[in-house]
Residue frames relative to the residue before (quaternion, step in Angstrom):
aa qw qx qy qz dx dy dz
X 1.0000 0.0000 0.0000 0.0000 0.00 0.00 0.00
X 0.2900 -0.7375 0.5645 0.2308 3.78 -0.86 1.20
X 0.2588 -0.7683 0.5495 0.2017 3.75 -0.18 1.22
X 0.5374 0.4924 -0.4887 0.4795 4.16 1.35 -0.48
X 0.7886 0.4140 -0.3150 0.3279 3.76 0.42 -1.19
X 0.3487 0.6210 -0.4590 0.5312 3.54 1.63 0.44
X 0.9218 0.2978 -0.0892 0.2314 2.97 -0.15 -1.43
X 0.2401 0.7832 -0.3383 0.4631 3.26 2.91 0.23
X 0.6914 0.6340 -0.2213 0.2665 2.80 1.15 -1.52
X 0.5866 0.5384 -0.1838 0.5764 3.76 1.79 -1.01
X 0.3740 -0.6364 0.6180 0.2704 3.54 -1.55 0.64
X 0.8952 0.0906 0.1488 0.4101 3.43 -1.16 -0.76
X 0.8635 0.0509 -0.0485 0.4995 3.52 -0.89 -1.18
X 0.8483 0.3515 -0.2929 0.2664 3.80 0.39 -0.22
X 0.3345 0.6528 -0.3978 0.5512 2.97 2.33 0.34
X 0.6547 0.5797 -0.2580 0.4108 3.45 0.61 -1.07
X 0.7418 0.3724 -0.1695 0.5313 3.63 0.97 -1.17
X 0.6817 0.4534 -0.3105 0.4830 3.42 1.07 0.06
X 0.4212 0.5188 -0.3513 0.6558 3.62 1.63 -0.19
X 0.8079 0.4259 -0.2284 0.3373 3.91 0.07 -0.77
X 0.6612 0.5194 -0.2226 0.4934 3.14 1.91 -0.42
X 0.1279 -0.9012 0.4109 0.0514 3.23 1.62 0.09
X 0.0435 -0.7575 0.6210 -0.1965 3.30 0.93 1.97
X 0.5622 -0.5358 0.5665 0.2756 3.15 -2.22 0.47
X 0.2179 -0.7776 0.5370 0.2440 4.11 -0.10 0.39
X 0.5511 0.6377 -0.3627 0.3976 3.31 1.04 -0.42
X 0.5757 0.5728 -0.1690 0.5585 3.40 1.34 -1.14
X 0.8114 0.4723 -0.1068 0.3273 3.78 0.11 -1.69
X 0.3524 -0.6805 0.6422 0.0186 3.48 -0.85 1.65
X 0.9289 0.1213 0.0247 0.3491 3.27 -0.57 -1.06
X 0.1819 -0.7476 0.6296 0.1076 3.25 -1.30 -0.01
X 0.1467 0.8914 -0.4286 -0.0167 3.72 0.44 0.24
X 0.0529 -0.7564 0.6519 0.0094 3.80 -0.28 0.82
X 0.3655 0.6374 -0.6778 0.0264 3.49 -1.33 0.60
X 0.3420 -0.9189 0.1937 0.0353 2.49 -1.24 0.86
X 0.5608 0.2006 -0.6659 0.4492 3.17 -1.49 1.58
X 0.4711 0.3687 -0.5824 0.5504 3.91 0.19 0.87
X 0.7882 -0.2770 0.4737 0.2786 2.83 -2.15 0.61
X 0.4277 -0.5436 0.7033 0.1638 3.06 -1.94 0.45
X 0.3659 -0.8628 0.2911 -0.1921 2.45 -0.79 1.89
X 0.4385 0.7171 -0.5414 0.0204 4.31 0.16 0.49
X 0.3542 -0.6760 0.6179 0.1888 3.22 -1.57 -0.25
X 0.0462 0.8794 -0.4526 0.1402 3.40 -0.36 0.48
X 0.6388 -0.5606 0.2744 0.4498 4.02 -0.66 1.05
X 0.8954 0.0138 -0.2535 0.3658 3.26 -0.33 1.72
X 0.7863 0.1551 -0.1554 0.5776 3.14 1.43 0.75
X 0.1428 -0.6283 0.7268 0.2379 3.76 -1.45 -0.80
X 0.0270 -0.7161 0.6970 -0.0242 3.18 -1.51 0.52
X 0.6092 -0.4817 0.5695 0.2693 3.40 -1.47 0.66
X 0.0292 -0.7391 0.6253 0.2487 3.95 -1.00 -0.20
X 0.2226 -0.8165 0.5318 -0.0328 3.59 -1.17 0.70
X 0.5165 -0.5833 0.5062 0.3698 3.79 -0.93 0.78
X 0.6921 -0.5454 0.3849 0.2747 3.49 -1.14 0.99
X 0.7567 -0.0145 0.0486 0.6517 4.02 0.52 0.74
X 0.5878 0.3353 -0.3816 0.6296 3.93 1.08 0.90
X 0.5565 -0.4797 0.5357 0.4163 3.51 -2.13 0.59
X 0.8619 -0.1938 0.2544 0.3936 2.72 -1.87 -0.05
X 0.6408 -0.5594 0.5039 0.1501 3.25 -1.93 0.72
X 0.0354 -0.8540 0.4892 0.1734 3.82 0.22 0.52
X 0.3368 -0.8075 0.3914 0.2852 3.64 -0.11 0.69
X 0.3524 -0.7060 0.5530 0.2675 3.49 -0.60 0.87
X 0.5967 -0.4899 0.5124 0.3760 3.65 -1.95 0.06
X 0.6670 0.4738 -0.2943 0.4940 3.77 1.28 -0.36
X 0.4487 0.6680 -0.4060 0.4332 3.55 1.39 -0.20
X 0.5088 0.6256 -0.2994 0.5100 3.35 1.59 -1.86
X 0.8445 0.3678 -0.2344 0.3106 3.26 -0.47 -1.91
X 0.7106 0.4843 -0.3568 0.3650 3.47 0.66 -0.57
X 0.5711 0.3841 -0.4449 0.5731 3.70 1.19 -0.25
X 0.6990 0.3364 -0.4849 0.4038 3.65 -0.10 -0.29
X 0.7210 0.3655 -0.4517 0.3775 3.58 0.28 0.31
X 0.5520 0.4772 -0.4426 0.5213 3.51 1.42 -0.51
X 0.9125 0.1754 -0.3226 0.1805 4.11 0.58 -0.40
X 0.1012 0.6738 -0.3676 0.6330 2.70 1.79 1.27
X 0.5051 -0.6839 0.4877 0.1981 3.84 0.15 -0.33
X 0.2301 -0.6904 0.5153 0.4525 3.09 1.92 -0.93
X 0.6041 0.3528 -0.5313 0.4778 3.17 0.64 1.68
X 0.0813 -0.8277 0.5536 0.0429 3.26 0.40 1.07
X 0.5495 0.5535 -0.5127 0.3589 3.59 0.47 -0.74
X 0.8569 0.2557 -0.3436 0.2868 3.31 0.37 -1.36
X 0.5005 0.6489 -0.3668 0.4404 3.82 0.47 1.32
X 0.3214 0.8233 -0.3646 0.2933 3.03 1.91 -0.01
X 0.6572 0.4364 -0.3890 0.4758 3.54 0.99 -0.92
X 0.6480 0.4947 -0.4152 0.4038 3.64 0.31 -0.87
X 0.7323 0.5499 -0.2765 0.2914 3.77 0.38 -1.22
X 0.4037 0.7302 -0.3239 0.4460 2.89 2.05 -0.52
X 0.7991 0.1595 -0.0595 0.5766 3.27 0.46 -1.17
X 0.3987 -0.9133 0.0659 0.0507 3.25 0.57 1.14
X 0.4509 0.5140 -0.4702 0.5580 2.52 0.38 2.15
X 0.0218 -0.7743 0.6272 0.0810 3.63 -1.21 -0.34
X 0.3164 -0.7020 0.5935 0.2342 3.66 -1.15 0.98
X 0.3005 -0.7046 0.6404 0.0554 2.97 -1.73 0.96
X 0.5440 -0.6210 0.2815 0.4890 3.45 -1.41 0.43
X 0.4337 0.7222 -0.2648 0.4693 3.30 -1.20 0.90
X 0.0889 -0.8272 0.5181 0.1986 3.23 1.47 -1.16
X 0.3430 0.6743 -0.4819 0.4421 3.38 0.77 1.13
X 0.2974 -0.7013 0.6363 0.1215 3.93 -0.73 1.38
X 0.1306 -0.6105 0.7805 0.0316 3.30 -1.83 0.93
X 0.1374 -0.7337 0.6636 0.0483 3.50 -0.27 1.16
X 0.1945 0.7695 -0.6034 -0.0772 3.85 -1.22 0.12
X 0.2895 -0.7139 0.6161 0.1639 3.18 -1.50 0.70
X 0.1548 0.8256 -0.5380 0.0702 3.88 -1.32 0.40
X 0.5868 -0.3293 0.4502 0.5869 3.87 -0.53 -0.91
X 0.2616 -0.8396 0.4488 -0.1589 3.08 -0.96 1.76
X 0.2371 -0.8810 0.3941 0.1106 3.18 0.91 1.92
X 0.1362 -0.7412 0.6554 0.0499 4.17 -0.72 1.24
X 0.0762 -0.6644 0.7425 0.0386 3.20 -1.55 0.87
X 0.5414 -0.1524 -0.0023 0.8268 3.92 0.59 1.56
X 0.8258 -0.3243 0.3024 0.3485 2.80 -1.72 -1.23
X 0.5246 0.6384 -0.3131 0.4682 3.18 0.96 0.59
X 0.3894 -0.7165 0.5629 0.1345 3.67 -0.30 1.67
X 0.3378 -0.6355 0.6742 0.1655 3.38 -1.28 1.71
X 0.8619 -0.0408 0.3376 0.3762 3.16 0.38 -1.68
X 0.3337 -0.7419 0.4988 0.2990 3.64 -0.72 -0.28
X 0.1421 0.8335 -0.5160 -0.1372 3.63 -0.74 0.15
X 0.6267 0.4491 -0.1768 0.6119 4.01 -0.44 -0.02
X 0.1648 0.7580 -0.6023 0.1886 3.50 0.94 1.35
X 0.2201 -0.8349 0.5045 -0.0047 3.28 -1.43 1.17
X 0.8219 0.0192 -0.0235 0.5689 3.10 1.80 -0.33
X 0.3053 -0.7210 0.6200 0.0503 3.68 -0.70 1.56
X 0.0525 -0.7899 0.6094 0.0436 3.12 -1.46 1.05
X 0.2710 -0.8307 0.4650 0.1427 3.94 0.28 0.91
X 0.2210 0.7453 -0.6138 -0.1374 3.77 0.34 0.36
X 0.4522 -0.6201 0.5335 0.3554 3.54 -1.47 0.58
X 0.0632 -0.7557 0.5917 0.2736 3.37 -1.19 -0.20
X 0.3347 -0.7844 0.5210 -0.0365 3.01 -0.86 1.72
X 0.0969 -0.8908 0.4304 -0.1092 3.34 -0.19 1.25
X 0.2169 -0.8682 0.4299 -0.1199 3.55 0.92 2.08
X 0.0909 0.7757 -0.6228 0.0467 4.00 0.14 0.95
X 0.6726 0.4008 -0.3918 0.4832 2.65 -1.10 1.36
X 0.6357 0.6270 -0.3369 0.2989 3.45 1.41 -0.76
X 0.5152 0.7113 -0.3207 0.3546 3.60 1.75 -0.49
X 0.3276 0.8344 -0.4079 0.1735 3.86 1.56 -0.84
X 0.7717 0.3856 -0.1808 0.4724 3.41 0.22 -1.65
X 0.7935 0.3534 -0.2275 0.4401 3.77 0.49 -0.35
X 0.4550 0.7118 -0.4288 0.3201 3.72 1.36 -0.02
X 0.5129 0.7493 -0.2360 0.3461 3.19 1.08 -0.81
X 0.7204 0.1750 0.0498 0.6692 3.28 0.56 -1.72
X 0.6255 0.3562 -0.5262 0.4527 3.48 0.50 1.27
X 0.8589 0.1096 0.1071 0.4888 3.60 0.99 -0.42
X 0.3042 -0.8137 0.4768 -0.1340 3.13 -0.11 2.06
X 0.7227 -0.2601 0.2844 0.5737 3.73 0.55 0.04
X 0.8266 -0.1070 0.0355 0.5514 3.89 -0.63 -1.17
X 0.5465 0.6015 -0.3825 0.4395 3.65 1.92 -0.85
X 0.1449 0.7143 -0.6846 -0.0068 3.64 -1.30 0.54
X 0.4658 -0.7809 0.3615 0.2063 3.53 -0.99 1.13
X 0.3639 -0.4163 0.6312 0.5440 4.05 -1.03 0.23
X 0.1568 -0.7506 0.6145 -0.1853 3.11 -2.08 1.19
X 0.3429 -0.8846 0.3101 -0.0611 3.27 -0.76 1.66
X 0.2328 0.8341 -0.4929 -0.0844 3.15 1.30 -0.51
X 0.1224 -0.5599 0.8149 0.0861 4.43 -0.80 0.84
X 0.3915 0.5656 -0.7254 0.0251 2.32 -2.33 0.55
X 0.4142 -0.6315 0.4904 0.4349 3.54 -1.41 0.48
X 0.8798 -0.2023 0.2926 0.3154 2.98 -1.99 0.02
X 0.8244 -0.0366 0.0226 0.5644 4.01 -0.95 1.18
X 0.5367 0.6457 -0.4615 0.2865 3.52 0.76 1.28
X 0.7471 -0.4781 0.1380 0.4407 2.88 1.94 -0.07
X 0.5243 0.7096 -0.3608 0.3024 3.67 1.41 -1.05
X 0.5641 0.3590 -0.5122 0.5390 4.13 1.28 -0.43
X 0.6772 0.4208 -0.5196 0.3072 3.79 -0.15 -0.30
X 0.6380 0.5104 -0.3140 0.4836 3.66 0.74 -1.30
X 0.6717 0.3679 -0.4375 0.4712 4.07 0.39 -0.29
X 0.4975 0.5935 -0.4146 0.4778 3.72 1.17 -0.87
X 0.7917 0.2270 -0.2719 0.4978 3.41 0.01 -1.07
X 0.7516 0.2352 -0.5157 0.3374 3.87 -0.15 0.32
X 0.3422 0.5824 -0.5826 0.4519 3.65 1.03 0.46
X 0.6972 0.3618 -0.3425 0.5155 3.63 0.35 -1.26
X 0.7179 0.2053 -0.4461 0.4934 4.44 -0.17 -0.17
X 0.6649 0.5233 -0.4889 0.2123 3.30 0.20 0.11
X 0.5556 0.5875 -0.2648 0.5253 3.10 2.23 -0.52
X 0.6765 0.5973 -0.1936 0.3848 3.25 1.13 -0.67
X 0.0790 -0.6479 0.6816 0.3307 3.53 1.32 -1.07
X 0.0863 0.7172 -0.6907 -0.0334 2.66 -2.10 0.71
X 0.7320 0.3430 -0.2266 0.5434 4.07 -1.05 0.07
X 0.8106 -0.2521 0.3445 0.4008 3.96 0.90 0.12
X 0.5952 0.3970 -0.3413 0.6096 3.21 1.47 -0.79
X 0.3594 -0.6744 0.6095 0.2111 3.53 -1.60 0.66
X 0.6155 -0.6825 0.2985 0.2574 3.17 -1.09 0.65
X 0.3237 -0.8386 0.3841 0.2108 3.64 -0.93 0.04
X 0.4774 -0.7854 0.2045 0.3368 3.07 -1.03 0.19
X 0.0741 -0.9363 0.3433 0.0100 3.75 0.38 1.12
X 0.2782 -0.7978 0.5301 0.0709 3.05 -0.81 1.41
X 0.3717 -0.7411 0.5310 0.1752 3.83 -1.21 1.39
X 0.3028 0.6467 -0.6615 -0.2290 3.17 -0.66 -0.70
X 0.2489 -0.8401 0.4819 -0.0094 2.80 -0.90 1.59
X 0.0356 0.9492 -0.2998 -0.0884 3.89 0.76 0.99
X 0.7975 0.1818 -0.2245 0.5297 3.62 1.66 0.90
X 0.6645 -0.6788 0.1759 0.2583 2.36 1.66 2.34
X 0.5242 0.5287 -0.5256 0.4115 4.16 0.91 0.34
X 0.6251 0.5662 -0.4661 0.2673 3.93 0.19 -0.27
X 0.8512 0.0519 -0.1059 0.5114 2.95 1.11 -1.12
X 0.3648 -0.8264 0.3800 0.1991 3.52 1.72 0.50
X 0.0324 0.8833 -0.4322 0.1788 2.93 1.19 1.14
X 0.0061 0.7774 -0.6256 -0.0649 3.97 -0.17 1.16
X 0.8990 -0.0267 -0.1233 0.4194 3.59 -1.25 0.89
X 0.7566 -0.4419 0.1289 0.4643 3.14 1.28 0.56
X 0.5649 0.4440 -0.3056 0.6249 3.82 1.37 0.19
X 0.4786 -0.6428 0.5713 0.1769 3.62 -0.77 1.54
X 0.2416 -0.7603 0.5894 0.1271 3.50 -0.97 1.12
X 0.7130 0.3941 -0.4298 0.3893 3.72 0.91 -0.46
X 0.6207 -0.3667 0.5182 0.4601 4.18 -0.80 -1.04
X 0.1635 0.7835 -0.5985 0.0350 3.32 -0.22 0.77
X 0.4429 -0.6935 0.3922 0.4111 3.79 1.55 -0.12
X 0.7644 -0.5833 0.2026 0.1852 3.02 -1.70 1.30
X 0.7348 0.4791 -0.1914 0.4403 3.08 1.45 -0.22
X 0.4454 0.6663 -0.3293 0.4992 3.28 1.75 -0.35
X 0.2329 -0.6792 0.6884 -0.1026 3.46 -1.60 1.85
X 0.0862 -0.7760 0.6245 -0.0226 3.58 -0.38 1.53
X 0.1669 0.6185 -0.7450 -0.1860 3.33 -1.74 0.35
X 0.4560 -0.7643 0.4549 -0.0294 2.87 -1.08 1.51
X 0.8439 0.2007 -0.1587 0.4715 3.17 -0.56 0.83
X 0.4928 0.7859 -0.1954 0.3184 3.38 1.57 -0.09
X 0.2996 -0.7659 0.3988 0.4057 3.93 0.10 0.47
X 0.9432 -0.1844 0.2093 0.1806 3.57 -1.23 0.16
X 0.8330 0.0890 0.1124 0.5344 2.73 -0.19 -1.48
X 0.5673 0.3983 -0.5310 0.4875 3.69 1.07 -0.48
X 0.6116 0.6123 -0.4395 0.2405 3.79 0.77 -1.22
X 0.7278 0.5246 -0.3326 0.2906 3.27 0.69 -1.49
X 0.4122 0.6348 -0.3073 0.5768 3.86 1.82 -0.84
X 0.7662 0.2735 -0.3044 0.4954 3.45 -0.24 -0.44
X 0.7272 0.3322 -0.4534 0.3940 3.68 -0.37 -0.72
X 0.6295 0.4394 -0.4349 0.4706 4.09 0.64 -0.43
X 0.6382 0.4199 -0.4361 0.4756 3.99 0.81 -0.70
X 0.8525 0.2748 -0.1674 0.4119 3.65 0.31 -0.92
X 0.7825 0.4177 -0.2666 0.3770 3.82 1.10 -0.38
X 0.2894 -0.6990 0.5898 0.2825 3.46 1.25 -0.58
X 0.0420 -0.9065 0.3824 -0.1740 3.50 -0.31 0.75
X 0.0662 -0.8138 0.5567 0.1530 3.89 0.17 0.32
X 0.8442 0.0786 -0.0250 0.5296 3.78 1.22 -0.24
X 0.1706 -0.7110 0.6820 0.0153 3.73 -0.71 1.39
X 0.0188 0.6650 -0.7449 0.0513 3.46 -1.01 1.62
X 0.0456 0.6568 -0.7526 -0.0142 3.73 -1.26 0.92
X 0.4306 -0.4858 0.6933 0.3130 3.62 -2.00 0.10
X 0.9280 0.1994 -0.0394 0.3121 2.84 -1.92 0.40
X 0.1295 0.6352 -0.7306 0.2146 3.94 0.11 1.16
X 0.2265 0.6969 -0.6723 0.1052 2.90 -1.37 0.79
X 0.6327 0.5921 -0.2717 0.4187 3.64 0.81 -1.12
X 0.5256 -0.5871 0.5130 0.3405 4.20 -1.28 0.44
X 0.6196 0.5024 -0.3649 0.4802 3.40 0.89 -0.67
X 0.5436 0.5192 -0.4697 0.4628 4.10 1.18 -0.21
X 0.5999 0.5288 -0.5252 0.2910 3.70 0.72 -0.29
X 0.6108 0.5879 -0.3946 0.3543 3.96 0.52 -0.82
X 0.7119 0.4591 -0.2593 0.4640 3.63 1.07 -1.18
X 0.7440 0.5081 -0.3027 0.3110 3.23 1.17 -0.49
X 0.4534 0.5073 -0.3925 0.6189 3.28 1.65 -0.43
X 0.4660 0.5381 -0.5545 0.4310 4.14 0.12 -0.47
X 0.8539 0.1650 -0.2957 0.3952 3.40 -0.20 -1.50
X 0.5963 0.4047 -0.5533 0.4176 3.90 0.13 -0.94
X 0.7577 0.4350 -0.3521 0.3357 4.53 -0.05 -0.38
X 0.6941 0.3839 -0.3240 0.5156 3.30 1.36 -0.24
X 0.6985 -0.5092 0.2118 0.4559 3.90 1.65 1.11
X 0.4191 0.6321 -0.5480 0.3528 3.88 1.44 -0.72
X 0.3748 -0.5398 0.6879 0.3081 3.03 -2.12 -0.24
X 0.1299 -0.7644 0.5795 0.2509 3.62 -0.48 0.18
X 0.4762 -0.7038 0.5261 -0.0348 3.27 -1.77 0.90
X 0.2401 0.8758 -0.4022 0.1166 3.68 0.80 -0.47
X 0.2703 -0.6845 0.6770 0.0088 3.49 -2.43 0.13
X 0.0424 0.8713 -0.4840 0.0692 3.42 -0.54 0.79
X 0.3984 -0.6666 0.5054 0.3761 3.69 -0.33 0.79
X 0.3479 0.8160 -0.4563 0.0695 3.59 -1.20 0.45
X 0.4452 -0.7338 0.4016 0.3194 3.43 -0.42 0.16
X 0.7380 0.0145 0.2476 0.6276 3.01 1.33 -1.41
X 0.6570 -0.6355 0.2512 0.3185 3.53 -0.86 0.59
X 0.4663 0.7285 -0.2084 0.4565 2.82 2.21 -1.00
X 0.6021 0.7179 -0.1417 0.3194 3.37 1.47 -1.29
X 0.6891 0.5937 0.0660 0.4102 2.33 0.95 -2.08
X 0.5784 0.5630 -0.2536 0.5331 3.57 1.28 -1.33
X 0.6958 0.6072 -0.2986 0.2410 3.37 0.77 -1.44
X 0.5549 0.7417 -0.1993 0.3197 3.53 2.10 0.18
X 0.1250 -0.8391 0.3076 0.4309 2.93 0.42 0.47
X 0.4788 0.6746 -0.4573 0.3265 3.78 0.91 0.71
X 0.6670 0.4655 -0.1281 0.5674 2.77 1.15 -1.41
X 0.5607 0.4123 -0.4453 0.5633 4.28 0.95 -0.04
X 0.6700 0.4089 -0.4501 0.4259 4.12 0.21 -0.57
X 0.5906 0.4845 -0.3573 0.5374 4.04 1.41 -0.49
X 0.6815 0.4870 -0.2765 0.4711 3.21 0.52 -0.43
X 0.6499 0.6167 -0.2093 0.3919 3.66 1.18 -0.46
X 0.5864 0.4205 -0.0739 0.6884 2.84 1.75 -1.66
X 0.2508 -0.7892 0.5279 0.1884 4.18 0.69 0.09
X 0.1355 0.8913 -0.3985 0.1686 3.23 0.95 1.87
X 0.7892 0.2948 -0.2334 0.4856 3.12 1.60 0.07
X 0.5244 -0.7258 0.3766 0.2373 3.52 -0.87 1.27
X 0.7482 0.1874 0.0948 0.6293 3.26 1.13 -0.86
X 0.0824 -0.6370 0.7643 -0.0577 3.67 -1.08 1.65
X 0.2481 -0.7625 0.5945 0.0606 3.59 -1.27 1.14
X 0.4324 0.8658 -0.1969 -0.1571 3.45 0.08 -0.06
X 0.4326 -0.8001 0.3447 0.2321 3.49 -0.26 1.31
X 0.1484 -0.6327 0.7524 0.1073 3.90 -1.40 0.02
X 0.5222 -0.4300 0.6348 0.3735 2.78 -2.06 -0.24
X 0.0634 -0.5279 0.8319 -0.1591 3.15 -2.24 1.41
X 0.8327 -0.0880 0.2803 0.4694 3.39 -1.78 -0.93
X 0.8036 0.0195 0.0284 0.5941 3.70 0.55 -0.63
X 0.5467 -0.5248 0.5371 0.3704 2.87 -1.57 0.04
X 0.7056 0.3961 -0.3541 0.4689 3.48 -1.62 0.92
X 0.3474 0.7526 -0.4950 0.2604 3.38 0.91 0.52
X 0.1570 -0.7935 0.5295 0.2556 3.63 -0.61 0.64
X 0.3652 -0.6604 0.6305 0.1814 3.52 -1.04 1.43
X 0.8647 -0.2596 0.1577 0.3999 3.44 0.32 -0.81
X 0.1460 -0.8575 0.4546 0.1913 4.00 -1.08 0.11
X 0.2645 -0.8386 0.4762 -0.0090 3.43 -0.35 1.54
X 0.3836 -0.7476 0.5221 0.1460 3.62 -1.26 0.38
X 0.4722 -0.6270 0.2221 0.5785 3.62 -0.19 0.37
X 0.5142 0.5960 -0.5167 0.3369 3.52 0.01 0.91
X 0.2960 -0.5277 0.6227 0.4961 3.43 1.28 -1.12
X 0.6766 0.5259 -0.5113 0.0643 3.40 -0.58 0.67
X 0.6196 -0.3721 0.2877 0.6284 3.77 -0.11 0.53
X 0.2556 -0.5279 0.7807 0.2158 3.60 -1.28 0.14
């Protein structure tokens, strides 16, 4: 992690307080500025307030706001309008600014935002190598399983799909690689900035970036020919149509779900009609421990221990 190209990322008074705080980046998720509250990170095993050297806490100002969106923006904000829409934008780096504010409607449909009040910096923390313990019981030679990966929130399942997108692209132990299609629809897999993936997704890996779901998964089998569809975050009913597409049209599917527990997870009704039809060979699923990415356990489509 480049802790300068983090901190590139800040103008003036909160570049300055983040240089002085001489954080681990390796460690650090978030960044969160809003404003009048503290400055704001979180970070593998904690959160903390930041503070002027011998003063309280840092109160962010509304000009603190405006000046990072124009410093990561380029000071072309306009030409980010589509992304901010749906609130956020990727930076170089493959790093996510998430923001919240007054939310300009044209009907029901969001033009834009204006009167931003809070910036969220997530890092993306790309951990190669982190896929090891779970390759196995995803991929037998040419056989590779439909895949679950649960987990709650900041435990790890976008890095751990990142990194078996990237050996599955890669082939490894003898096994040749494949071809694996992303559709990556909130730009964190491959953190794609102006169009060129910043993380490793391997040489064989086809992204469309920024792209919703279910149209994505449809397209990359009509137009990419695929041997694997990896997406984040199923969760919606409308994920069931795209998902039968790929497992019927021979793909393997890849996938992420928010959960606590499998029990949790079941409690979907998306993720109970997959479960019904025993579409997936392999549930991963991680918790909190010492770090994030911990594996609690690995199940078959039965639920049983692997």
């Amino acid at each position: 992690m480049d802790a300068n190209q983090i901190q590139n990322l800040f103008p003036g008074n909160i570049r300055r307080l983040l240089v002085d705080a001489r954080l681990d980046y390796e460690k650090l998720y978030e960044i969160r500025l809003r404003v009048g509250r503290p400055l704001f990170v979180s970070y593998d095993g904690g959160e903390c307030f930041l503070r002027k050297q011998g003063e309280e806490q840092y109160l962010v100002t509304r000009e603190d706001l405006k000046e990072t969106m124009e410093h990561v923006s380029g000071y072309s904000l306009y030409a980010y309008e589509d992304e901010i829409r749906q609130g956020f934008l990727s930076v170089q780096g493959g790093h996510r600014v998430g923001v919240t504010g007054k939310v300009i409607l044209d009907g029901n449909q969001i033009r834009g935002m204006k009167y931003i009040s809070c910036i969220n910096v997530r890092l993306a923390h790309q951990v190669l190598g982190c896929a090891d313990p779970v390759m196995p019981y995803i991929q037998k030679n040419t056989w590779v399983a439909h895949t679950l990966i649960v987990s709650p929130p900041r435990c790890g399942k976008t890095t751990l799909l990142r990194d078996i997108i990237r050996q599955l692209s890669n082939g490894r132990e003898g096994i040749p690689g494949l071809t694996v299609g992303v559709v990556d629809e909130r730009s964190e897999l491959a953190g794609c900035y102006q169009g060129i993936p910043q993380n490793d997704l391997g040489p064989r890996t086809d992204i469309l970036d920024g792209c919703p779901k279910v149209e994505g998964m449809q397209m990359l089998i009509r137009s990419m020919s695929p041997s694997v569809v990896a997406v984040d975050e199923l969760g919606k009913e409308d994920d069931y149509k795209a998902v039968e597409s790929v497992i019927h049209c021979g793909c393997k599917l890849i996938a992420t779900a928010h959960g606590d527990s499998m029990e949790d997870v079941l409690e979907q009704p998306l993720f109970r009609k997959l479960w019904k039809d025993r579409v997936f060979q392999r549930y991963i699923l991680l918790g909190t421990g010492e770090h994030a990415g911990m594996i609690q356990g690995i199940y078959d489509r039965n639920g049983n221990l692997c």
